[in-house]
C-alpha positions in Angstrom: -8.3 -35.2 2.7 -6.3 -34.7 -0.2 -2.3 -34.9 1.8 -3.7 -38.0 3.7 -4.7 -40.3 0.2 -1.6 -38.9 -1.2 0.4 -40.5 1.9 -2.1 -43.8 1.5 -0.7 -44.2 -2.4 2.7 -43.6 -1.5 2.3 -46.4 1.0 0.8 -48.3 -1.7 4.1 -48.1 -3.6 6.8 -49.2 -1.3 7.7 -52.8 -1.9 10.0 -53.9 1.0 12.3 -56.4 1.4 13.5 -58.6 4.8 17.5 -60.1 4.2 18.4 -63.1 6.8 21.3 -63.2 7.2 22.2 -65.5 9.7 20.8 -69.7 8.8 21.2 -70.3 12.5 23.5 -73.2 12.2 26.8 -74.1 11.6 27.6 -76.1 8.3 30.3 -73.4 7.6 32.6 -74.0 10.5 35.0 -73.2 11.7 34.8 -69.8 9.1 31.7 -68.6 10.8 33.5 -68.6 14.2 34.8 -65.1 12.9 32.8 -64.3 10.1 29.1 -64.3 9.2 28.1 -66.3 6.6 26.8 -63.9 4.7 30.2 -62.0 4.5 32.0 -65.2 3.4 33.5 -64.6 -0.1 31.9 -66.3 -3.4 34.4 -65.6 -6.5 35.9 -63.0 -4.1 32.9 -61.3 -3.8 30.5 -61.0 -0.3 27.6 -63.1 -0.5 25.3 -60.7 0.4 26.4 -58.9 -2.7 24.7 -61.4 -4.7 21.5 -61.0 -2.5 21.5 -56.8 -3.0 22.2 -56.5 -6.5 19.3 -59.4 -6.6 17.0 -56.7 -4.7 18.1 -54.0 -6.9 17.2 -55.8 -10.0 13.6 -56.7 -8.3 12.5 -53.3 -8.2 12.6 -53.2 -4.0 12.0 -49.5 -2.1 13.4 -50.7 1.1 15.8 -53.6 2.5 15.9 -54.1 6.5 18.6 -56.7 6.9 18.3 -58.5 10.2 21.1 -59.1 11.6 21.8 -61.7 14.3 25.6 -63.3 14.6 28.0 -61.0 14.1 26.0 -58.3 14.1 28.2 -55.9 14.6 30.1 -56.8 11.7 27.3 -57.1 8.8 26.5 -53.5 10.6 29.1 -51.9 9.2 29.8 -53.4 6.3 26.5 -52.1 4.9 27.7 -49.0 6.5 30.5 -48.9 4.3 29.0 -50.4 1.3 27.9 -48.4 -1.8 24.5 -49.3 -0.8 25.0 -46.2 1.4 27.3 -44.6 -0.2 26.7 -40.4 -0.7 28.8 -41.1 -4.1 26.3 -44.1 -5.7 22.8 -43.6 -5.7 21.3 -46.5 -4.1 18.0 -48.0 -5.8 16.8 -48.9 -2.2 17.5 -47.3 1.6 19.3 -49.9 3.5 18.6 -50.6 7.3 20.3 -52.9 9.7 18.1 -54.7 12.3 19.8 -56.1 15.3 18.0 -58.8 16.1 20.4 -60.6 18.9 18.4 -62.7 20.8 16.6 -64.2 17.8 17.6 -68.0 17.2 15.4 -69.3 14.5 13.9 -68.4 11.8 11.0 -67.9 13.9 12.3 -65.7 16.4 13.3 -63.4 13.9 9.6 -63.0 12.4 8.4 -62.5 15.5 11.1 -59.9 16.1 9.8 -58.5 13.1 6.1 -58.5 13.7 6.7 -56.9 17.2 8.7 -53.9 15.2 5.9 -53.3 12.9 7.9 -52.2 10.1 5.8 -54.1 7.4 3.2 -51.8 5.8 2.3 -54.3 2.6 3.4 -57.7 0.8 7.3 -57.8 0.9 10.2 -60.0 -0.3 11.8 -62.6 2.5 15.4 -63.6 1.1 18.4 -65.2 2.9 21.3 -63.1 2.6 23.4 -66.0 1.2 21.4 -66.4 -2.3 22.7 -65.9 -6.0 19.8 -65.7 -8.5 19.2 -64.4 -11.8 15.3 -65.3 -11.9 13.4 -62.0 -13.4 11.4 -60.7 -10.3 8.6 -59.2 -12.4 7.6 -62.1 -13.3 7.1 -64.0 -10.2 6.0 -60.7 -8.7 2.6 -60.9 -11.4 2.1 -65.0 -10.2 2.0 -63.7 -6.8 -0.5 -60.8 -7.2 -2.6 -62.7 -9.5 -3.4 -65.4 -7.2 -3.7 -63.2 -4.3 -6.3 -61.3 -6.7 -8.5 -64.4 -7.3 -7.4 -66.1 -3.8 -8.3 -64.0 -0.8 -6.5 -66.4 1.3 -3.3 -66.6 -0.5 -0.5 -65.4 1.8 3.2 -67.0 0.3 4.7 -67.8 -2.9 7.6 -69.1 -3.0 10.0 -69.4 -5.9 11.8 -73.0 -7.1 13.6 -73.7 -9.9 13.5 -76.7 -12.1 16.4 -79.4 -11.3 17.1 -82.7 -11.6 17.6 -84.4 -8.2 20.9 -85.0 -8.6 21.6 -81.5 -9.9 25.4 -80.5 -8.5 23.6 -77.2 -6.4 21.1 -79.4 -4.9 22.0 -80.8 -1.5 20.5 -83.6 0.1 20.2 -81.3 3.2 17.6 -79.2 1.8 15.8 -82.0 -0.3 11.8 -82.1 0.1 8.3 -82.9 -1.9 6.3 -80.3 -2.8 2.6 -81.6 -3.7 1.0 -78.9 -6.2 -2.4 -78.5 -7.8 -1.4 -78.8 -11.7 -3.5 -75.6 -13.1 -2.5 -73.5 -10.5 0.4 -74.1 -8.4 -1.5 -73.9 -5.3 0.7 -75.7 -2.6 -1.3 -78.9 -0.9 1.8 -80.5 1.0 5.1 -80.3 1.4 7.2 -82.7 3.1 11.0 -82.2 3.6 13.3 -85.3 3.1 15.9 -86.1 5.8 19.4 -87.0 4.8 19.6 -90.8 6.2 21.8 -94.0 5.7 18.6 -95.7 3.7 16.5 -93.4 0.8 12.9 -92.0 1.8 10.7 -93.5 -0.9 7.5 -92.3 0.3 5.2 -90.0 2.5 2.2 -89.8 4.2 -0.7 -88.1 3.6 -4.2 -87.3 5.0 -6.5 -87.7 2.1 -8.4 -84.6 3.5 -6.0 -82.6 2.0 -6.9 -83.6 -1.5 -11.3 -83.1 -0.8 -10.7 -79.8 -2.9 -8.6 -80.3 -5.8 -10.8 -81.4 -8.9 -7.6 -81.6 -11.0 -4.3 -83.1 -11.7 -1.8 -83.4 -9.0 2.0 -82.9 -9.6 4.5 -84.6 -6.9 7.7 -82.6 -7.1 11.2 -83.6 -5.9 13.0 -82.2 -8.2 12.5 -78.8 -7.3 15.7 -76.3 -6.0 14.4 -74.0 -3.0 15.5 -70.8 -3.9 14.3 -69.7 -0.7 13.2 -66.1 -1.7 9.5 -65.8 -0.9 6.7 -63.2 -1.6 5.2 -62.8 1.7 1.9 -60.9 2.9 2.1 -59.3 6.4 0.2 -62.2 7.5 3.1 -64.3 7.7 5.0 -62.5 10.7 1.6 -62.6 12.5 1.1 -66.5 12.2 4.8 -67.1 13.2 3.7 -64.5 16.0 0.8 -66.8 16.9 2.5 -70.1 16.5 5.2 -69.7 19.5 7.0 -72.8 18.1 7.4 -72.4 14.4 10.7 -72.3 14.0 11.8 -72.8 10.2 10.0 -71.2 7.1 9.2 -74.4 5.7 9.4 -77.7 7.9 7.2 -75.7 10.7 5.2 -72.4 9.0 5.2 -73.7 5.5 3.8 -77.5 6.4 1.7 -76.0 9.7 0.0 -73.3 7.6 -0.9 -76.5 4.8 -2.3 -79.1 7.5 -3.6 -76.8 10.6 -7.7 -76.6 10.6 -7.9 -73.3 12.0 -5.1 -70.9 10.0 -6.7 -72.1 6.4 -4.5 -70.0 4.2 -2.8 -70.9 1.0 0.7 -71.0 -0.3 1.7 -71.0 -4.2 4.8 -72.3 -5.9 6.4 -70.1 -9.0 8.5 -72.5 -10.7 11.3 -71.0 -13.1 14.2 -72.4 -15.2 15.8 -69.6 -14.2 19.4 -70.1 -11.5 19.4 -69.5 -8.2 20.7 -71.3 -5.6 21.6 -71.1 -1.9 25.4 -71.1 -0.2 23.9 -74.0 2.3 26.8 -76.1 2.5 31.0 -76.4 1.9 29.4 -78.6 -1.2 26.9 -75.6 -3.1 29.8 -73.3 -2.0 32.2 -75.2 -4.8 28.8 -75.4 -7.2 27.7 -72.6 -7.0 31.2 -71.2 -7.4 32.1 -73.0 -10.2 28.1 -71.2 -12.1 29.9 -68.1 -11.5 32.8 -69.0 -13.4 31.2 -70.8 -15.9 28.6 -68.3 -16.1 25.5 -70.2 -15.1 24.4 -67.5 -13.4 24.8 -64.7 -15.8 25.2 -61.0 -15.3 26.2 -62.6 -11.8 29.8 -63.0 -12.8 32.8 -61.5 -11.8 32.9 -59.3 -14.6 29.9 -57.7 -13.8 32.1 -56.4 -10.7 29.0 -54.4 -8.9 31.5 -51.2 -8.4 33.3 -53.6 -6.3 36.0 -55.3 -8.3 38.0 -54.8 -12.1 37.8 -58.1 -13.3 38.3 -58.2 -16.8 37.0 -61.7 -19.4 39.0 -63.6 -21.0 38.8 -66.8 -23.2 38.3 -70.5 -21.1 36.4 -68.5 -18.4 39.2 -67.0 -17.0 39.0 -63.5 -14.7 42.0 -61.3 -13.8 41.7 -58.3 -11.9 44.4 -55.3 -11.9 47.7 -55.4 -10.5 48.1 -59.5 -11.2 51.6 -60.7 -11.2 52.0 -64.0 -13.3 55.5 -66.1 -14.0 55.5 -66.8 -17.9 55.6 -70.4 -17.2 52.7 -70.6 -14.9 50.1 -72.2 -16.2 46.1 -70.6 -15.7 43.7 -73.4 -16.7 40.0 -72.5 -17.2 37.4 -71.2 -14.5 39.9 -69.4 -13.0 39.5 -65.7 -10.7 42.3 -64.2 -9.9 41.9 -61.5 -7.5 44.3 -58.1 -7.3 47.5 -57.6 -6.2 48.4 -61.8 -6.4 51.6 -63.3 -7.9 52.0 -66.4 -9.2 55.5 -67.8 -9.5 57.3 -70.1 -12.3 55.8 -73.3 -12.8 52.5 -73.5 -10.7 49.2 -74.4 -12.4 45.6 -73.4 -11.6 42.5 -74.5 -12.7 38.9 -74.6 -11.2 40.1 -72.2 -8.3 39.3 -69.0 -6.8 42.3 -67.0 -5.8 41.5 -63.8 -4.0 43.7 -60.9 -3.6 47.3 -59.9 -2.3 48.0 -63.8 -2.8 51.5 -65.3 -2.9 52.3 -68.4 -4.7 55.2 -70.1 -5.3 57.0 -72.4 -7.5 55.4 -75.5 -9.0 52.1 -74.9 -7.2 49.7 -76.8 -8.2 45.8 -75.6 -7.3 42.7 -77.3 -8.6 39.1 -77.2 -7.4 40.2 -75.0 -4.3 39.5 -71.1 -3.0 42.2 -69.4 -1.6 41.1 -66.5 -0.4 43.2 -63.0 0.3 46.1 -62.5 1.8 47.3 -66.4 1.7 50.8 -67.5 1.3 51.8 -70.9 -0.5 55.6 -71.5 -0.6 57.4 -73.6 -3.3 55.7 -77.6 -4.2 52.7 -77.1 -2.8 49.7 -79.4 -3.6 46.4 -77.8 -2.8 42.8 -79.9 -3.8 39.3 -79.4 -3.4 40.4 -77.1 -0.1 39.4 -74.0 0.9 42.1 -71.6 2.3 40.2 -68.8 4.2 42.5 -65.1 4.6 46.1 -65.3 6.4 46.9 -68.6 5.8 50.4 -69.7 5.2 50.9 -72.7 3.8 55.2 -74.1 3.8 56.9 -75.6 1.4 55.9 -78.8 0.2 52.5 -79.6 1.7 50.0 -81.6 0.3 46.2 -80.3 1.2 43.6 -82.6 0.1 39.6 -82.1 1.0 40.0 -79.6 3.6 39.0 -76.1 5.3 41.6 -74.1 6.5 40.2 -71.4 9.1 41.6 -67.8 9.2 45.2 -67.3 10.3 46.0 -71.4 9.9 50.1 -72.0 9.4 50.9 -75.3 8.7 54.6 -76.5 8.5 56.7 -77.5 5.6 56.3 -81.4 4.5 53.3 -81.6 5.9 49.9 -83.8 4.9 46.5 -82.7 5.2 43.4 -85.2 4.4 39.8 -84.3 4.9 40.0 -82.4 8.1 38.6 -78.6 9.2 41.7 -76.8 10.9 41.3 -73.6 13.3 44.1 -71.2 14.4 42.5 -71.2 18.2 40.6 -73.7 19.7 36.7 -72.7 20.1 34.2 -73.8 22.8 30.6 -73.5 21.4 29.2 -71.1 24.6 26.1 -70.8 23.6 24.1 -69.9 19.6 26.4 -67.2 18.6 29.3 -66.9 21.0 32.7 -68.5 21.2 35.3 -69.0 23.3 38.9 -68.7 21.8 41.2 -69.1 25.2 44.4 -71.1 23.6 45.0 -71.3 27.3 42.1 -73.4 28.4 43.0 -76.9 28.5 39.4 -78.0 28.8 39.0 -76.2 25.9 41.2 -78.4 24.0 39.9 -81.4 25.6 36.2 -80.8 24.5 37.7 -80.5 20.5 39.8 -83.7 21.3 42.3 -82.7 19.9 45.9 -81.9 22.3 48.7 -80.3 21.8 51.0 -82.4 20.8 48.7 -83.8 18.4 48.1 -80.6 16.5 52.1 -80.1 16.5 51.7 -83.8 14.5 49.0 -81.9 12.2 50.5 -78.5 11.3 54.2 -79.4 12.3 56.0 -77.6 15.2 56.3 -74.1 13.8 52.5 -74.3 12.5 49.7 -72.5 14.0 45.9 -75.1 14.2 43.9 -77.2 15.7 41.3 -79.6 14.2 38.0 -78.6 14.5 35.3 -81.1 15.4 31.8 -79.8 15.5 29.6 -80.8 18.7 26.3 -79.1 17.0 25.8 -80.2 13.8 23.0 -82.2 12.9 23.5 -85.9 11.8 21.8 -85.1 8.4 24.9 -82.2 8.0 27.6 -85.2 9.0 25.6 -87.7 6.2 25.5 -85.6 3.6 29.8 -84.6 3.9 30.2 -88.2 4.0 27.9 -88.8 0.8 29.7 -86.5 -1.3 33.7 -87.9 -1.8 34.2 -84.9 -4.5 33.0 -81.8 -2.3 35.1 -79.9 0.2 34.6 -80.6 3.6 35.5 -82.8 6.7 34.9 -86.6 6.1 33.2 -87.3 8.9 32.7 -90.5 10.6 29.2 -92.3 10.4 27.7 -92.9 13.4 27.7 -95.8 15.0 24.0 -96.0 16.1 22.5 -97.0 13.0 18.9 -97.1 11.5 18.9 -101.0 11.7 20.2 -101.1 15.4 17.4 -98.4 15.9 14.6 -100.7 14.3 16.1 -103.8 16.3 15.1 -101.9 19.5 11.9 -100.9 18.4 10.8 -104.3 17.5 11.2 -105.7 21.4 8.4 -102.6 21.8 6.1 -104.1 24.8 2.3 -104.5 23.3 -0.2 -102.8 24.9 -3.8 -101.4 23.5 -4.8 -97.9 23.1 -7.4 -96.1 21.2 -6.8 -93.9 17.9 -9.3 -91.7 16.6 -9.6 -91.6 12.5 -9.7 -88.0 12.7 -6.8 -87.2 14.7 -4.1 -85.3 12.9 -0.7 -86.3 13.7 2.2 -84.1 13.5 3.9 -85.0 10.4 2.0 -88.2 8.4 -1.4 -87.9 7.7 -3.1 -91.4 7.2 -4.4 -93.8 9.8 -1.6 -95.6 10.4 -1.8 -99.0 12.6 -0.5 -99.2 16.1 3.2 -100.1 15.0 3.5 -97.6 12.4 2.2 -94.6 14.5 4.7 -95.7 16.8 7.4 -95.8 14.9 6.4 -92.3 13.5 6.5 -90.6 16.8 9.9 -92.1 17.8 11.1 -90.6 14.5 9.6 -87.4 15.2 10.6 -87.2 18.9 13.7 -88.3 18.6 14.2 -85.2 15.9 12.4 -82.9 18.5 15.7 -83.8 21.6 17.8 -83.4 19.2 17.0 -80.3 17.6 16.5 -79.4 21.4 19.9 -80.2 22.3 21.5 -78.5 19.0 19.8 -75.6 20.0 20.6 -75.4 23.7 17.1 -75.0 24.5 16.2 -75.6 28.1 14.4 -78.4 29.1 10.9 -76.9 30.2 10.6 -76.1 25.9 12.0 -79.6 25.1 9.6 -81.3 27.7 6.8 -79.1 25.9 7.4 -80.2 22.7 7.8 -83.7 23.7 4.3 -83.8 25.9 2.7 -82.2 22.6 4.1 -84.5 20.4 2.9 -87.3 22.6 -0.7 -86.4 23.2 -1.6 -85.8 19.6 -0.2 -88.7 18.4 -1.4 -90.8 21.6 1.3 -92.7 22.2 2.2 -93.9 25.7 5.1 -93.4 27.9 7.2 -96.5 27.3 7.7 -94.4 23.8 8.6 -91.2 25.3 11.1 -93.0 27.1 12.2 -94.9 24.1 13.0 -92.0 22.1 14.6 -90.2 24.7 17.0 -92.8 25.3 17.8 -93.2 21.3 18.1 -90.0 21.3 20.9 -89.1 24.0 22.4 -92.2 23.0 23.0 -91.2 19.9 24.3 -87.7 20.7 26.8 -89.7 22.7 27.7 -91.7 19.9 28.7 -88.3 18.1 31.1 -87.2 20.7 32.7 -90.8 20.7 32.6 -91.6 16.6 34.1 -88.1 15.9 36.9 -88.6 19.1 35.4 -85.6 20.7 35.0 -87.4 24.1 35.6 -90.7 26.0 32.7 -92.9 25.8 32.6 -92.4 29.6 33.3 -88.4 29.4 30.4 -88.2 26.6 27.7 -89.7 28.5 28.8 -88.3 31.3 28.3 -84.6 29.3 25.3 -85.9 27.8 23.9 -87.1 30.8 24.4 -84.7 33.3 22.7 -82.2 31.2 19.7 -83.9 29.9 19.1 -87.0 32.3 16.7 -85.1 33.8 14.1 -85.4 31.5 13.0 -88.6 32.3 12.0 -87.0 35.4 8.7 -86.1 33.7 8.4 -89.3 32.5 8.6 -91.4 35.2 5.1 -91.5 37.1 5.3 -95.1 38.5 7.9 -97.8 40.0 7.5 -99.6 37.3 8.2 -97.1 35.0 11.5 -96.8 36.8 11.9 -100.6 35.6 11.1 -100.3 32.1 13.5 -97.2 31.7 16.1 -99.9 32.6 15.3 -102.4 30.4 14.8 -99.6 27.2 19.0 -98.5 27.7 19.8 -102.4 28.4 18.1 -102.9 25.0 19.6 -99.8 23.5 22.8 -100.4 24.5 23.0 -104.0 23.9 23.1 -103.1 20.2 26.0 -100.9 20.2 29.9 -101.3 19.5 31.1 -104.0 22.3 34.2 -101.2 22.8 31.9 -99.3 24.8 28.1 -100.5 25.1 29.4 -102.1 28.8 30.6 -98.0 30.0 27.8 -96.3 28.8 24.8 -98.4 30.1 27.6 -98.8 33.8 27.5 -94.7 33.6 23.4 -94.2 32.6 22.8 -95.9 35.1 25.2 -94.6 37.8 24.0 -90.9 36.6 20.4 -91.6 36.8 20.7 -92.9 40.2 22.1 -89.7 41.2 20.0 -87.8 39.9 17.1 -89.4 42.4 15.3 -91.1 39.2 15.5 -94.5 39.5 15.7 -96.0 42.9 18.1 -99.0 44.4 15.3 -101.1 44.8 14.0 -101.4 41.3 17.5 -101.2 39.9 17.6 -105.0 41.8 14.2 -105.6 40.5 15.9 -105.1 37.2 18.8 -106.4 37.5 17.4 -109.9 38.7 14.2 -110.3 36.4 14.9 -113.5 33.4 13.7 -110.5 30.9 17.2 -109.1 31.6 19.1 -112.1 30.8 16.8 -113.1 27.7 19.8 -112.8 25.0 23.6 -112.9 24.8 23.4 -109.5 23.6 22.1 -108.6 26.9 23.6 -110.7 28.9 27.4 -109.3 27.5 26.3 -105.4 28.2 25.3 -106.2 32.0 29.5 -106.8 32.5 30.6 -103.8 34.1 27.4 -103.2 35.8 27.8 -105.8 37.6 30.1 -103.8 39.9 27.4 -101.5 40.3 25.4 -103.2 41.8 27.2 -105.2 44.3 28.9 -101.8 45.9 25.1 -100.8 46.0 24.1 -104.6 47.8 27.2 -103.7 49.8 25.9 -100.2 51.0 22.9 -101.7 51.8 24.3 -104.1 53.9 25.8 -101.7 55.9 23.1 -99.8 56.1 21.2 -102.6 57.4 24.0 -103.1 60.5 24.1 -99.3 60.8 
């Protein structure tokens, strides 16, 4: 017995830690085309860096990184890396989990739990975190509350911020409800990135039967997202098929469901970390390095990677540096190896990575150049990032922009708030591109032609503009909200919340019965008839278009939907509703960033999801009401093109064998169709529609 409880303790002691290192989405194109994210540079250093020397500070045995995108690449990096290295002894064993059909969150717990490589409580961490927090510490909250709560199976670690704290998107912005004394997490709510400001939430006063003391709301709370995890928590995700994301699905499912009852702490620190989420934490948390925020996590800590040396004004130089006596180096400056900088050019607030060329009377502020990069004479780089291989001619100016790998742009050129590319991409599906220069569809779907680009980059450049077609509209908000950030200034869309509220408020009336003790997806109070209905069109319109970002198929969309609908018990007319808004507004994106023609875009749209009003169609006179829901929709929308897309929606849908000729007539000649200019104005090109169909008929009828 003695070998087999020596082999139990020993088991005991490992403390294992799961890396992510793929977000499974695409704020960071067009970098992550090529690149993982986790493998981008931060003060010329690989973010994942920051994430393993976290680790080896927390005392962790073993680190499986799961790798998804660009697998093959994080693969053997880690490979290469002193982390498994024969000449540096490693504080961990390092092991790379290919994971490639994984695209959540989710998918890659369940990939886990299916492995069975979790013998005890272990450490989930994105691989795209910098953080100084001492690990002990939280490490003690966590196993003092599992001591004295048997269900206790997450803690997760935030840091103390103000709301408007520079690391602290509106993208990743949520309400954490906590029991004062203890932590304990009651609620948490995240806050979507919209045009008007959440000011409240929802909540079913069940939740609170428990708590004898204080309550804290929290919104001023960074998510570090590193998390102490039982084994429990790949099991649930295994259970719960459509948890997706840690906290908007598991973290808020685990807090409200009736049958999992487990609890979740919160270990609050004034300690940094911080996530790479977004082009705007990539220049905050950059500038923390520099400034030393985030101490030893500087550059001169090096991690038997780099020689940076300190100097005064929080400047770094590494070996080998080249610099013209008149140049001028302002503070929070990195200068990596192997770089010259010529007569006359100026720095400060930059990143400059290695074997970089400037020229003369450069001038660089707020921007990352990273290595191998070529800047001739007058330049004028701001608030840009310049990823590796870029050559930049003389005299451009570069304001507010992301220069993909291998970019050349022309002499006397202007750039302005744009994201450039060396090869048009085609999103295939999650994590593959296609990169054919040749394909001219290609370079229709980015909207951007050849002669056009020549315009951008000049003649002799080398780009094309990047225009994402899978971002999500709270991404596109929160670029526009932020004028000082880097990034593409992207257009607002043109469906707005009031158009969306105008619609909703020509909702037909119509009685139903609501239990008190039905839970509801995502608010938890009784709400009337109009607010429960406003809810689920919130919540379902977020449901297509996660589905659509996500190229899932439309048996899981039609799944979620149907869910959604029975247990908030709503009717059909509101399914229909929200899946108009919904592909409406994807439209919109295509046509607001000059991706597509208003007809090409609906078209797209269309022909790919149309056919889930299939399933909500039972009657003729559902058939009816679908008409009169994108009339209404569409009636509110920019007179340029409301006319082409209800002409095509309609066109499409009567293709596709879901509404017939007769009740398009029915429609069509009913006074609720004529009730308002607004509706009268948007029937225009229809109109042609349906006389060539009351032609056809005709001849049909002789025939």
């Amino acid at each position: 017995m003695a070998p087999k409880k020596k082999k139990e303790i020993d088991q005991d002691e490992r403390f294992q830690a799961i890396v992510l290192t793929d977000s499974f989405m695409t704020r960071f194109m067009p970098l992550t085309s090529k690149t993982p994210r986790c493998l981008l540079p931060l003060a010329n250093v690989p973010l994942i860096e920051y994430t393993l020397e976290f680790l080896a500070k927390a005392g962790v045995n073993e680190v499986y990184i799961m790798c998804s995108s660009h697998a093959d690449q994080i693969q053997q990096y880690i490979k290469n890396s002193k982390w498994q290295s024969d000449d540096v002894d490693s504080p961990f064993t390092v092991t790379t989990i290919l994971s490639l059909e994984s695209k959540s969150v989710g998918d890659t717990m369940r990939d886990l739990d299916n492995r069975g490589l979790i013998t005890g409580d272990f450490l989930l961490i994105s691989g795209d975190i910098v953080s100084n927090i001492n690990f002990e510490k939280a490490l003690e909250f966590h196993k003092f509350n599992k001591a004295n709560d048997k269900e206790h199976i997450l803690t997760m670690c935030l840091t103390n911020a103000s709301p408007y704290h520079r690391t602290r998107t509106q993208i990743d912005s949520a309400v954490f409800l906590l029991d004062k004394p203890t932590n304990k997490c009651i609620y948490y709510q995240s806050i979507p990135s919209s045009n008007l400001p959440q000011t409240s939430i929802n909540l079913d006063l069940e939740l609170l039967e428990d708590i004898d003391d204080e309550i804290l709301v929290r919104n001023d709370l960074i998510d570090c997202h590193i998390d102490i995890c039982s084994p429990l928590v790949p099991q649930i995700f295994q259970d719960n098929f459509d948890y997706q994301l840690l906290r908007s699905d598991f973290v808020k499912g685990v807090l409200t469901s009736d049958l999992v009852k487990k609890t979740i702490y919160a270990y609050i620190t004034n300690e940094y970390a911080s996530r790479v989420s977004s082009f705007q934490n990539y220049d905050a948390i950059s500038q923390d390095i520099l400034s030393r925020w985030s101490y030893p996590m500087v550059p001169d800590s090096n991690f038997n990677l780099t020689s940076y040396s300190y100097e005064t004004n929080h400047i770094y130089k590494e070996d080998k540096i080249l610099l013209a006596q008149s140049c001028k180096i302002g503070d929070c400056v990195c200068i990596g190896s192997n770089s010259k900088i010529d007569e006359g050019s100026s720095i400060i607030k930059s990143t400059i990575g290695r074997n970089v060329v400037i020229g003369k009377n450069v001038k660089i502020s707020n921007s990352y150049i990273w290595d191998n990069v070529k800047i001739d004479d007058d330049s004028v780089i701001e608030n840009s990032i310049i990823a590796n291989n870029c050559q930049i001619s003389t005299n451009t100016r570069i304001y507010k922009c992301v220069l993909g790998y291998d970019v050349k742009v022309a002499s006397d050129k202007t750039l302005n708030f744009v994201r450039i590319i060396d090869k048009p991409i085609e999103r295939v599906n999650d994590f593959e591109f296609s990169d054919d220069e040749e394909d001219s569809q290609t370079q229709q779907s980015q909207g951007f032609s050849i002669k056009e680009s020549e315009d951008l980059v000049g003649k002799n450049g080398v780009g094309h503009v990047y225009i994402s077609e899978v971002e999500s509209d709270s991404e596109i908000d929160e670029d526009e909200k932020s004028l000082h950030k880097i990034g593409h200034n992207f257009r607002m869309l043109n469906l707005s919340d009031d158009s969306i509220e105008s619609v909703t408020k020509k909702r037909r009336k119509k009685t139903r019965r609501f239990s008190t003790n039905s839970v509801v997806s995502t608010d938890f109070e009784v709400l009337s008839d109009e607010d429960e209905e406003e809810d689920f069109n919130k919540e379902a319109i977020d449901t297509i278009t996660r589905s659509i970002e996500n190229n899932h198929d439309l048996d899981t969309a039609l799944l979620e939907l149907n869910t959604l609908r029975m247990s908030m018990n709503v009717t059909y007319h509101e399914v229909r509703l929200a899946t108009v808004e919904s592909l409406i507004k994807r439209v919109l994106h295509f046509i607001t960033t000059k991706t597509l023609e208003p007809k090409d875009a609906l078209i797209k749209v269309f022909n790919s999801w149309g056919m889930l009003f299939k399933r909500q169609i039972f009657e003729l006179n559902d058939q009816i009401d679908l008409l009169f829901t994108l009339q209404n929709v569409t009636s509110n929308l920019d007179k340029a093109y409301n006319q082409i897309l209800l002409f095509w929606s309609i066109q499409i849908l009567y293709q596709l064998d879901i509404i017939e000729e007769e009740m398009i007539f029915k429609w069509w000649d009913s006074e609720e169709s004529v009730e308002t200019d607004k509706l009268i104005n948007v029937r225009g090109l229809t109109e042609k529609f349906i006389v060539w169909l009351k032609e056809a008929e005709e001849e049909s009828d002789e025939d």
